[in-house]
C-alpha positions in Angstrom: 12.0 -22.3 1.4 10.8 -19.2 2.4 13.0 -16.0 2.9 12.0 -13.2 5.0 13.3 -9.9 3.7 14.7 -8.5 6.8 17.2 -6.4 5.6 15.2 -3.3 4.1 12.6 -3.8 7.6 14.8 -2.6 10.4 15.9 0.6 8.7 12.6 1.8 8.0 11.2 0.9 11.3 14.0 3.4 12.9 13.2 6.0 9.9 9.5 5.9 10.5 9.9 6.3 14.5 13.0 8.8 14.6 10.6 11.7 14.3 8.4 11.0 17.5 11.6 10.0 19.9 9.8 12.9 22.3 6.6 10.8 22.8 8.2 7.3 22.5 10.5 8.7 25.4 7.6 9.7 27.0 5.6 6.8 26.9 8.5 4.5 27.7 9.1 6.6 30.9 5.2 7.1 32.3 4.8 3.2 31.1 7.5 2.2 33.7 6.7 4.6 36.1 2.8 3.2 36.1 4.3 -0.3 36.0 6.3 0.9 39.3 3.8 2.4 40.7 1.4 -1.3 40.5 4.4 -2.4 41.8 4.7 -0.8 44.8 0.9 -0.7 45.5 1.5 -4.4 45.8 4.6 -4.3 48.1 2.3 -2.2 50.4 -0.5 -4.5 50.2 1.8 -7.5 51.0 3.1 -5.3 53.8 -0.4 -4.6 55.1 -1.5 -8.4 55.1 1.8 -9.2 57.2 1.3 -6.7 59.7 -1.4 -5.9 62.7 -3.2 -2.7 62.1 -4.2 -2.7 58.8 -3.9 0.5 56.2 -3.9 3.4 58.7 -2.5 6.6 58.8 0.7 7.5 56.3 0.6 4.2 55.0 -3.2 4.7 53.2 -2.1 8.3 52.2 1.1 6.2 50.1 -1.7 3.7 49.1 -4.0 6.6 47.3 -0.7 8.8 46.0 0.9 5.4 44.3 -2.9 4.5 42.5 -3.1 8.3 41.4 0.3 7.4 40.2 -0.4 4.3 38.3 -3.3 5.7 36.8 -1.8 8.9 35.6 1.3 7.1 34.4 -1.5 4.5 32.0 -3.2 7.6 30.9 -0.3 9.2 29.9 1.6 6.6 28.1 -1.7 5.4 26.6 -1.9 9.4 25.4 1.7 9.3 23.8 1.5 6.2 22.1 -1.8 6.9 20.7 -0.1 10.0 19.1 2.8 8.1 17.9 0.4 5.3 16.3 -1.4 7.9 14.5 1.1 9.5 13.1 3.2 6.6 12.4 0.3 5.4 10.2 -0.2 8.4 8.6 3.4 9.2 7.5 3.6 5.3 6.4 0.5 5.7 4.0 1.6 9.5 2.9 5.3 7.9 2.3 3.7 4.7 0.4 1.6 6.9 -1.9 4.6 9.4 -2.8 6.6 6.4 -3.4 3.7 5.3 -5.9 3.3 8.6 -7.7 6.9 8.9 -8.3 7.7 5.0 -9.1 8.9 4.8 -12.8 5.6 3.5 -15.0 7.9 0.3 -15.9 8.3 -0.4 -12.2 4.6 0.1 -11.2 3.6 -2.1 -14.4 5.4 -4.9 -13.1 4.2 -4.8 -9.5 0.7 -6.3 -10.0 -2.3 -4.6 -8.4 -3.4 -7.8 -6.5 0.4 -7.4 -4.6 0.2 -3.4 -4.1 -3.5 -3.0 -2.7 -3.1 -5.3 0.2 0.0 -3.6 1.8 -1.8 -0.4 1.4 -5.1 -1.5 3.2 -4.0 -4.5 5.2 -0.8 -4.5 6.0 -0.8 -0.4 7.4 -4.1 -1.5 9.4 -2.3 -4.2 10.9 0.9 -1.5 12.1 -2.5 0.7 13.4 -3.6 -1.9 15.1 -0.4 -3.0 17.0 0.7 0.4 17.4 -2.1 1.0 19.9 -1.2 -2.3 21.7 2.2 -1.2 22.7 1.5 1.3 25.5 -0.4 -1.7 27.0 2.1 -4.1 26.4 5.2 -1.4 27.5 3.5 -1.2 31.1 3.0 -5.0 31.3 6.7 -5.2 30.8 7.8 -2.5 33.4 5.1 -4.4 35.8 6.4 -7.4 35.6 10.3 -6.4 35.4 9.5 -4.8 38.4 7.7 -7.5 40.1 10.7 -9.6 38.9 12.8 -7.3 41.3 11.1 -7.4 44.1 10.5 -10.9 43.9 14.0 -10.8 44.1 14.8 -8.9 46.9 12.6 -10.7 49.3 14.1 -14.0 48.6 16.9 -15.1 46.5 16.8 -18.9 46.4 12.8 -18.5 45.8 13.8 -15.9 42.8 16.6 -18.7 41.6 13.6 -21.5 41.3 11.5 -18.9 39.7 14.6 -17.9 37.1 14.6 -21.3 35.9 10.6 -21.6 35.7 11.0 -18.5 33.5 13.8 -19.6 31.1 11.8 -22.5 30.0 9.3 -20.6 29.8 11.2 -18.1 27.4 12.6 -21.2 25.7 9.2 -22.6 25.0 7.6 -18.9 24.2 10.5 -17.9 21.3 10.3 -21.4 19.7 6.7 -21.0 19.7 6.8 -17.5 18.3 9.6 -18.7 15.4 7.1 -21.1 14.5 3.8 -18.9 14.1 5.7 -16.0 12.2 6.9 -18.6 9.6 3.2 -19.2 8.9 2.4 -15.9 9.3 4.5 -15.3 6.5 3.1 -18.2 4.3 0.0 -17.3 5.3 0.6 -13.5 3.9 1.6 -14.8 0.5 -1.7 -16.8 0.0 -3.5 -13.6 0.9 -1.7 -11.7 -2.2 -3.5 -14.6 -4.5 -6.9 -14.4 -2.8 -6.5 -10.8 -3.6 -6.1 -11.8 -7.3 -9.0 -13.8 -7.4 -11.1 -11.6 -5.9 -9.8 -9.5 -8.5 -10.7 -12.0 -11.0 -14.5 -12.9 -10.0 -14.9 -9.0 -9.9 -13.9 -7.9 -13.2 -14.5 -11.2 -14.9 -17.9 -11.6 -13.5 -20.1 -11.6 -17.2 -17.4 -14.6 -18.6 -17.9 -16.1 -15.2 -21.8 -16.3 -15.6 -21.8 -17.4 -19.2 -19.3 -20.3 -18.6 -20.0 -22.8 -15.6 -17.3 -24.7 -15.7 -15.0 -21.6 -15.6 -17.1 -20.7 -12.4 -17.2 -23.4 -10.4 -13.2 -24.0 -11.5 -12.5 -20.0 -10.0 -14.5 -21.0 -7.0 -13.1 -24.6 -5.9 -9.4 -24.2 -7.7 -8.8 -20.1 -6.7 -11.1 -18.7 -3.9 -11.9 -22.3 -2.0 -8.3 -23.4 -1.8 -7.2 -20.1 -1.0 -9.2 -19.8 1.9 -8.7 -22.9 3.0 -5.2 -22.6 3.4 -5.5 -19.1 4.7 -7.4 -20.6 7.6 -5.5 -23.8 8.4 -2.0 -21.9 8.0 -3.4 -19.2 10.9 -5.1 -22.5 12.6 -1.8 -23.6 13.1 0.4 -20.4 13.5 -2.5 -19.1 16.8 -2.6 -22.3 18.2 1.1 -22.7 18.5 0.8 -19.4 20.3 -2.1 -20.8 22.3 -0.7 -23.7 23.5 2.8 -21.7 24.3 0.3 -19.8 26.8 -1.3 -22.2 28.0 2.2 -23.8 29.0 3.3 -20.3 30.5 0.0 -20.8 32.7 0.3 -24.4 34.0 3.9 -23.5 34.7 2.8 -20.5 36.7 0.9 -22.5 38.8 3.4 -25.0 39.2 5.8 -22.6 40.4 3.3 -21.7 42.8 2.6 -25.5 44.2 6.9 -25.8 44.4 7.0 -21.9 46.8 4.3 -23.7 48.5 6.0 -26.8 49.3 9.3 -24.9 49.9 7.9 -23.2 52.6 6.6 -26.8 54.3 10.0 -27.8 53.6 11.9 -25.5 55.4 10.7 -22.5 57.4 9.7 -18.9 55.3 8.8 -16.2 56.3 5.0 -14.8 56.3 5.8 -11.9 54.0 7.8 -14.1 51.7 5.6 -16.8 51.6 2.8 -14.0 50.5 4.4 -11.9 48.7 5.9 -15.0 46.4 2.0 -16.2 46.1 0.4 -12.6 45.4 2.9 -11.3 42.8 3.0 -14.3 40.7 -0.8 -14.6 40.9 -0.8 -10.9 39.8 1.7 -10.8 37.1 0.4 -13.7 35.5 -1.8 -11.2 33.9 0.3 -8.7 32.5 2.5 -12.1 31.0 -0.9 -13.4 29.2 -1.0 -9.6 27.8 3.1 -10.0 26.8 2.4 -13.4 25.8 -0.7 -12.5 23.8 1.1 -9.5 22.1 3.8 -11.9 20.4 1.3 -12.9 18.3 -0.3 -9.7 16.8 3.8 -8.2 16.7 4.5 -11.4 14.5 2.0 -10.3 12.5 3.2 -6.8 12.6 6.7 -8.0 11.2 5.0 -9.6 8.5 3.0 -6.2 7.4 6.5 -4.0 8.0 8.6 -6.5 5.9 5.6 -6.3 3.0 5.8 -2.4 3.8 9.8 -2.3 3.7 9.6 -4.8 0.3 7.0 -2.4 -1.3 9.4 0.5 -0.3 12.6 -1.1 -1.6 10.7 -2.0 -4.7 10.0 1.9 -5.6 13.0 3.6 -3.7 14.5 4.5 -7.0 11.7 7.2 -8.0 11.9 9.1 -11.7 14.5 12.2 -11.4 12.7 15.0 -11.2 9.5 14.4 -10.8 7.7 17.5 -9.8 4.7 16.5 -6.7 5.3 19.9 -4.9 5.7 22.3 -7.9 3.0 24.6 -9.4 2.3 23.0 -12.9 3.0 24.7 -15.8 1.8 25.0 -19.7 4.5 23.9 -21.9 4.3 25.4 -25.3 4.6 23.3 -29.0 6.1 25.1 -31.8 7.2 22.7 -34.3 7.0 19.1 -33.4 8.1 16.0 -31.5 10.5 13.7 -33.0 11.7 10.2 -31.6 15.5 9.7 -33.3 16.6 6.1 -32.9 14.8 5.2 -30.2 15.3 2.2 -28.4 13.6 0.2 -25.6 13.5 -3.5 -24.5 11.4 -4.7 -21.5 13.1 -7.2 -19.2 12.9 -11.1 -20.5 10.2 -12.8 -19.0 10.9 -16.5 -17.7 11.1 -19.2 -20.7 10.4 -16.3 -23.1 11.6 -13.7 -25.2 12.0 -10.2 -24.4 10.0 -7.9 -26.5 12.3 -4.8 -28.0 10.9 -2.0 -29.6 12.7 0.3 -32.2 15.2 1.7 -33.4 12.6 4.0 -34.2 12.0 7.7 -36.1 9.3 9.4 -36.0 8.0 12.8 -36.0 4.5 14.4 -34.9 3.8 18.1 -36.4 2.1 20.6 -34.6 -1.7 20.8 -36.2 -1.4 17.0 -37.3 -3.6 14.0 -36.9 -1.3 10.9 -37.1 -2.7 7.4 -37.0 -0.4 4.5 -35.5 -1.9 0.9 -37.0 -0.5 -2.8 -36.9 -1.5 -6.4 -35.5 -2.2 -6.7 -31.5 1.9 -6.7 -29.8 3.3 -4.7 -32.6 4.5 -2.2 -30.2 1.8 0.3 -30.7 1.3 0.8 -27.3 4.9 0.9 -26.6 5.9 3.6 -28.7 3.1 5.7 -27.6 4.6 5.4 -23.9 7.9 6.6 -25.2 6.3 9.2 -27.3 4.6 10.2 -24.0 7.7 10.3 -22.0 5.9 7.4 -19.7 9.2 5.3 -20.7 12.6 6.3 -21.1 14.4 5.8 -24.0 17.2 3.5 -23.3 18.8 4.7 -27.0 18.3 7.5 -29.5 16.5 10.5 -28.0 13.3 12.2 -27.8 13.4 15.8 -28.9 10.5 18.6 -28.5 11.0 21.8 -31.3 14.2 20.1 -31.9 15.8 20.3 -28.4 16.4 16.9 -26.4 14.2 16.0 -23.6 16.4 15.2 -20.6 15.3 13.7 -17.4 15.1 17.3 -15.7 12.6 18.2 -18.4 10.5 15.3 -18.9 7.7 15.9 -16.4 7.8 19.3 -17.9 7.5 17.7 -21.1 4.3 15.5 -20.5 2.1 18.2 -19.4 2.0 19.0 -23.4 -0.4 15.9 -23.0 -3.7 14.5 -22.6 -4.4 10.7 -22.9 -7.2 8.4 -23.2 -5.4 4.8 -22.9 -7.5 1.9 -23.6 -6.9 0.7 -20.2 -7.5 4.7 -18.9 -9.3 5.6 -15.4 -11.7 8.3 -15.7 -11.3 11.0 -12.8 -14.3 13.0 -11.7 -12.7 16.1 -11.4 -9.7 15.8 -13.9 -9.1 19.5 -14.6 -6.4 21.2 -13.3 -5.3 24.7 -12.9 -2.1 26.5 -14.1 -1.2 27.1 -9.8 -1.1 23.1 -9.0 -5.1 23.2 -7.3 -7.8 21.0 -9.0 -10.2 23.5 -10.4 -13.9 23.4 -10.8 -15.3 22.1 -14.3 -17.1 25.0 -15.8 -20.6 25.4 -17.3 -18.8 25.4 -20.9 -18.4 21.3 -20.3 -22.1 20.9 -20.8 -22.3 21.8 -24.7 -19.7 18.8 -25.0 -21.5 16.5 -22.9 -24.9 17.5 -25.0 -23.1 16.9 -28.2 -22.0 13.4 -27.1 -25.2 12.4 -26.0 -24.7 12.1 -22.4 -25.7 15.1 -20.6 -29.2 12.8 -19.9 -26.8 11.0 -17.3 -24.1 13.1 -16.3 -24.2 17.0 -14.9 -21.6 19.2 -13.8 -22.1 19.6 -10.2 -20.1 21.5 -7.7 -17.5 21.1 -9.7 -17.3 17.8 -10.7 -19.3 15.3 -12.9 -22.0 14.3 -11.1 -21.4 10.4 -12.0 -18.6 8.2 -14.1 -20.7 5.3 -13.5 -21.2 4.7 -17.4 -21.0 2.5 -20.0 -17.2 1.3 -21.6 -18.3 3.3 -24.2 -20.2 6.5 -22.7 -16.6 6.7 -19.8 -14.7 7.1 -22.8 -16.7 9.8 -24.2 -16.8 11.6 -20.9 -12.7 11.2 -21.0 -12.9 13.1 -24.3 -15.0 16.0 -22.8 -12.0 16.0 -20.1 -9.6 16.0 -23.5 -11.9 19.2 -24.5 -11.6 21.1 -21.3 -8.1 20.4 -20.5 -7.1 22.3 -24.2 -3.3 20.9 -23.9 -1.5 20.6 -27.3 -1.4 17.1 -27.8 -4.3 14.9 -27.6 -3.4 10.6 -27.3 -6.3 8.3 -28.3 -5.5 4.5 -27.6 -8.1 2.3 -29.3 -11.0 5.5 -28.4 -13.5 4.2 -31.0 -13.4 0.6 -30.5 -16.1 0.5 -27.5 -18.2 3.0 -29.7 -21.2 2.5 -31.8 -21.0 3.6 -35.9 -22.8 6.8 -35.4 -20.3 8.0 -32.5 -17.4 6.0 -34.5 -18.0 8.6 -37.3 -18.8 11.4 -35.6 -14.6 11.2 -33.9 -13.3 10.6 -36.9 -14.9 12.8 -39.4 -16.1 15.8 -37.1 -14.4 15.7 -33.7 -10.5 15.2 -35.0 -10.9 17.4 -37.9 -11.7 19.9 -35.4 -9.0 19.7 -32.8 -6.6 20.0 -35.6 -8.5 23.1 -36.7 -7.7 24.2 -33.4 -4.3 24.1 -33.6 -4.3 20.9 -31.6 -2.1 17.7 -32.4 -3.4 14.1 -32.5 -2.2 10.5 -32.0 -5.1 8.2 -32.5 -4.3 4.5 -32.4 -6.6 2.7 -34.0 -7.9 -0.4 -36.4 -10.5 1.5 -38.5 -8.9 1.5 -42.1 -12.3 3.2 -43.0 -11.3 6.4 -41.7 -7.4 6.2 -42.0 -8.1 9.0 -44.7 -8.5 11.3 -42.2 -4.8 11.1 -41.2 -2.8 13.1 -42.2 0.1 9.8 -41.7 -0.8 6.7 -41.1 2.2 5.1 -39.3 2.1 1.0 -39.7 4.4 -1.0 -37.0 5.1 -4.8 -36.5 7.3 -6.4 -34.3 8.4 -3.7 -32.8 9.5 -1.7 -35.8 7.9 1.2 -38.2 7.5 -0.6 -41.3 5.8 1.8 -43.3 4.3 5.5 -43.0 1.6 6.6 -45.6 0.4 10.0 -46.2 -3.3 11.1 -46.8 -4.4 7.4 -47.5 -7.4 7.5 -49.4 -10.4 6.1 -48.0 -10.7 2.5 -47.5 -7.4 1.4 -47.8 -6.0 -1.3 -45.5 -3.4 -1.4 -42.9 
């Protein structure tokens, strides 16, 4: 059965809207005073039908000042909510993506990208969309409350026959709008695997062409289904709401047929009669627009409870994580060393947790250290805690000796500069010493010459002109990043693997030599026993653990 995750949802609404009380305030008020306003225009429109004379004199001067009225009142509360809907949205997607830069990697690693991308596109669209409803919907209400009231005060038995029409009504309306948020809901998870399998024809599209079955199986079994269900769970969920309205209108014009009869039943009043027929024939518009509203505020919920379970998911960010600070250019001395470190990940369904260490090792300043083993050995893993990307949950991780704690770990990781097998290449990567993004200079274009890909990129007003490349020729522009950046530790995951020999032998005999000369030290995970001579370790891992570490391995010997 499906649980909606209300208790993170109502918080944050009252968070996200406790900065604009002033417009809300003002809004709400002009809203109701424009919804009195239509009001009152109709009392003296009922009055003028009832009476000889027509609009004359004070009364048509009250007739203009009460539409000026109403239509400054609109304006006005359309004005104030259209500031509180932008700014709501924009404080909800600045919020979202501080949460993001400041989740722990761990926690942002298990939130899948097919979950996190539609509650940053569709689900703040959707509070965008409603947001600008509201006004609308706020001066329906006061309308209608107000017609409510002065349906009231002309007759009281009329009012009691319309108070029962109306609880039904309500009755029928809130089951009706239980119903469609259920599927709204249901229909919000099957969104989050469409998502995924766009995702999947995407960036499996080459496997998808080479293997029909495959295809047609991602087509009928994924996308097809998907959709299908997408459609017939909305089918369902709008015409529930559909048919609610359609209810609330027969029973509108039942009421009316009953006022009518009343009246041949026993004697009414002119003004009552007309007033009865002309307000309910009037605020059945403003009902359709409340009515009509339930719907896109269901959906609303959905999107704020996706919002709030996003939120809840990252409220614990990393301590200290600077997003505000100037950055700064840590300084290597001696070395890093990880002393009995520990780390297990959390235990997947059916399976086995995978745990990593205790480990020691040490990386010397000016050293080129290889880190080998079998696919899951933990290669990746200890790299991470190397990095400071992952916490140690034992043993320590020290820099020139001194523990890194949690108030110096960002600190820490600016001694870095990655290229993960799985990296994203940024156009304009380099970044100053104050905290601004700087322009690349002129002095990238020997390295993009030298790694044969100046013929497609340029620097351009300060920024590679294109990272639309080749596997192979993106990694190669991450290394010219490496270059530029100059920080004192330089991480290759897997860097040669996409490359061709020439380019393979060119990293490992030329390019890391150099950056050692340089005073630079490098991590370089790789499979090429070829060149594991150029290391000066060779660390070997499986299952987790360092099994072996080899010194100056002569050329051609196997991990």
């Amino acid at each position: 059965m499906h649980t909606q995750p209300a208790s993170p949802q109502a918080p944050s609404i009252l968070r996200l809207l406790k900065p604009y009380i002033f417009w809300i305030a003002l809004s709400t008020v002009t809203g109701i005073g424009a919804g009195a306003a239509t009001v009152a225009l109709l009392a003296t429109i009922n009055e003028v039908l009832n009476r000889p004379g027509g609009m004359a004199g004070g009364l048509l001067v009250t007739f203009i000042a009460l539409c000026f009225g109403a239509l400054f009142g609109r304006a006005v509360s359309d004005m104030s909510n259209n500031i509180v809907g932008q700014r709501l949205v924009a404080q909800v997607r600045k919020d979202l993506a501080l949460k993001i830069l400041a989740a722990p990697i761990d926690a942002l690693e298990r939130y899948r990208t097919h979950r996190l991308m539609p509650v940053l596109t569709q689900d703040v669209d959707m509070i965008s969309d409603v947001a600008f409803m509201l006004a609308a919907t706020m001066i329906s209400l006061a309308v209608t409350l107000g017609c409510l009231a002065y349906l009231a005060w002309l007759s009281l038995p009329l009012f009691g026959l319309l108070a029962v029409a109306l609880l039904i009504g309500v009755v029928v309306q809130s089951r009706a709008h239980g119903i469609g948020i259920s599927g709204f809901f249901k229909s919000r998870e099957e969104e989050e695997l469409l998502h995924k399998a766009y995702r999947g024809i995407s960036e499996g599209a080459k496997e998808l062409r080479m293997h029909r079955a495959r295809r047609i199986s991602v087509y009928e079994g994924q996308i097809e289904r998907t959709v299908d269900s997408i459609r017939d769970i909305n089918r369902r969920a709008i015409n529930i709401f559909v048919l609610a309205a359609s209810f609330g209108s027969a029973l509108f014009f039942l009421l009316i047929a009953l006022i009518l009869s009343w009246a041949a039943w026993r004697p009414t009043e002119p003004a009552v009669l007309s007033g009865f027929v002309l307000i309910l024939l009037f605020i059945k518009g403003p009902m359709d627009q409340i009515i009509g509203a339930m719907a896109r505020l269901g959906r609303a919920r959905v999107a704020f409870s996706r919002i709030a379970d996003l939120s809840a998911r990252f409220e614990t960010p990393e301590p200290h994580l600077h997003l505000d600070s100037p950055a700064i250019s840590p300084r290597l001395c001696n070395g890093i060393e990880l002393r009995g470190v520990r780390y297990a990940f959390d235990v997947p369904e059916g399976g086995e947790a995978f745990v990593l260490g205790p480990v020691d090792l040490r990386i010397g300043r000016g050293e080129i250290v290889f880190i080998v083993g079998d696919n899951g050995s933990g290669k990746t893993t200890l790299v991470k805690l190397l990095l400071g990307l992952y916490a140690p949950q034992q043993g320590e991780l020290l820099l020139d000796g001194k523990p890194v704690t949690p108030e110096t770990r960002d600190d820490y990781r600016q001694l870095f500069t990655t290229v993960f097998s799985d990296f994203y290449l940024f156009e304009d990567l380099v970044v100053g010493e104050e905290g601004r993004q700087q322009p690349l200079p002129e002095s990238a274009l020997p390295y993009l010459q030298r790694l044969e890909i100046a013929h497609k990129v340029s620097v351009k007003d300060g920024a590679f002109s294109t990272t639309d490349l080749s596997t192979g020729q993106r990694k190669r522009l991450a290394l010219v990043h490496a270059y530029l950046e100059g920080r004192p530790v330089l991480v290759f995951d897997e860097w040669a693997a996409d490359q061709d020999p020439s380019f393979r032998h060119l990293f490992y005999t030329e390019l890391l030599p150099e950056l050692r000369a340089k005073g630079h030290s490098l991590v370089v995970i790789s499979h090429d026993d070829r060149y594991f001579h150029v290391a000066d370790r060779v660390v070997l891992m499986a299952a987790g653990r360092i099994v072996e570490e080899r010194a100056r391995v002569p050329s051609g010997l196997a991990a």
